[in-house]
N, C-alpha and C positions, 0 to 999 in steps of 0.2 A: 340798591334794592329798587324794582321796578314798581310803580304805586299805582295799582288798578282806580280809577276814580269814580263814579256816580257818571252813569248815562242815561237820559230817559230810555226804557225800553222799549214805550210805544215809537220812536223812531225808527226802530230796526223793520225791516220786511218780512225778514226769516224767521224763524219762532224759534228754532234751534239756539239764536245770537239774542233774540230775547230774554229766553230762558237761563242762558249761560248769564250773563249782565245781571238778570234779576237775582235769581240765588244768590249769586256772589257778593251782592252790594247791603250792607247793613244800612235799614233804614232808623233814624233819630223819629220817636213820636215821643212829644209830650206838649206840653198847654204853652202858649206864647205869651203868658206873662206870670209872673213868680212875686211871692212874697220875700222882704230881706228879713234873712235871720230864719226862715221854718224850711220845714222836709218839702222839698221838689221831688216830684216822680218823675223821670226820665226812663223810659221804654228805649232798648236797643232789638232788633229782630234784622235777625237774616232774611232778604229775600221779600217780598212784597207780594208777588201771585205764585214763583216757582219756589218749591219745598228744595233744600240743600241734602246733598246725599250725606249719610250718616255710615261709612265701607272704613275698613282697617287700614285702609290710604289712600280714603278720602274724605276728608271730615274738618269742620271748624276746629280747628286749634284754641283759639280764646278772638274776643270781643273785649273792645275797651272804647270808653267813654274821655273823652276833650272837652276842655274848654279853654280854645286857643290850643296853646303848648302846653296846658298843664294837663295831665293825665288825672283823671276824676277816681276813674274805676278801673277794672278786668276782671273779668270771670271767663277761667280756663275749662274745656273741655276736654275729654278722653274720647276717642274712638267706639260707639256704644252706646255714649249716653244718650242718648237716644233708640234707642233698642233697634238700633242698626236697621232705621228704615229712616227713608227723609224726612225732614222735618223745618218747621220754621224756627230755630234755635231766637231764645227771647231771655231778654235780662232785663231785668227794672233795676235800675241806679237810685239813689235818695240822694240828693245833693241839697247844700245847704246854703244858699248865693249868697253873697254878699253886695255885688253890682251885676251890671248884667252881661250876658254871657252869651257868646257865639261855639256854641259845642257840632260837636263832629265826631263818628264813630269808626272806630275801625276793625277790621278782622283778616285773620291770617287762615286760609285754607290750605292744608297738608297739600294738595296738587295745583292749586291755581295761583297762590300768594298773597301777597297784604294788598287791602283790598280798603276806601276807605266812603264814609258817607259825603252826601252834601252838608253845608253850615247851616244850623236851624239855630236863627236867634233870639235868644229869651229875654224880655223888658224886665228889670227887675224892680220894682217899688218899694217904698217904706212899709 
């Protein structure tokens, strides 16, 4: 399976190769340092300035949350749910660390493929 990766889009010229890259790329927001042992918010969102199409074959499939190799989370979507207009598709995760943690997100688009973030890493403390 071919692995779309994380490109800046301000290096593209064209707006069109922007646009494509940004939608497509799920970005990782959350706070760069964590308590061990309580609820972590980690924010997953489609796309950064371009909205992802939301068409009956063309749409997120599901988004999922890493840390390293271990799979955190997923939240699956339908065709729709977003009332079939584009949209920035957003998930907040609650993670519970234990040490600290190099997470990474990813997402499957019905026409473009598995698509995945940069590594955002989170300092964990007592």
């Amino acid at each position: 399976m071919k692995v779309n990766e994380y490109v800046d889009a301000s290096t593209f010229e064209k707006e069109g190769k922007k646009d494509y890259y940004d939608r497509h790329t799920p970005f990782v927001h959350c706070e760069a340092n964590a308590k061990k042992g309580e609820p972590f918010k980690v924010k997953v969102k489609m796309g950064n300035e371009y909205m992802h199409p939301d068409d009956f074959d063309h749409f997120i499939s599901y988004m999922q949350l890493y840390n390293g190799e271990k799979m955190l989370g997923q939240a699956n979507f339908e065709s729709g749910a977003f009332g079939n207009a584009p949209a920035h598709a957003e998930v907040d995760f609650y993670v519970v660390p234990a040490k600290n943690m190099k997470l990474q997100a990813t997402s499957y688009c019905t026409k473009h493929g598995f698509w995945q973030s940069k590594e955002v890493e989170v300092a964990v403390s007592e």
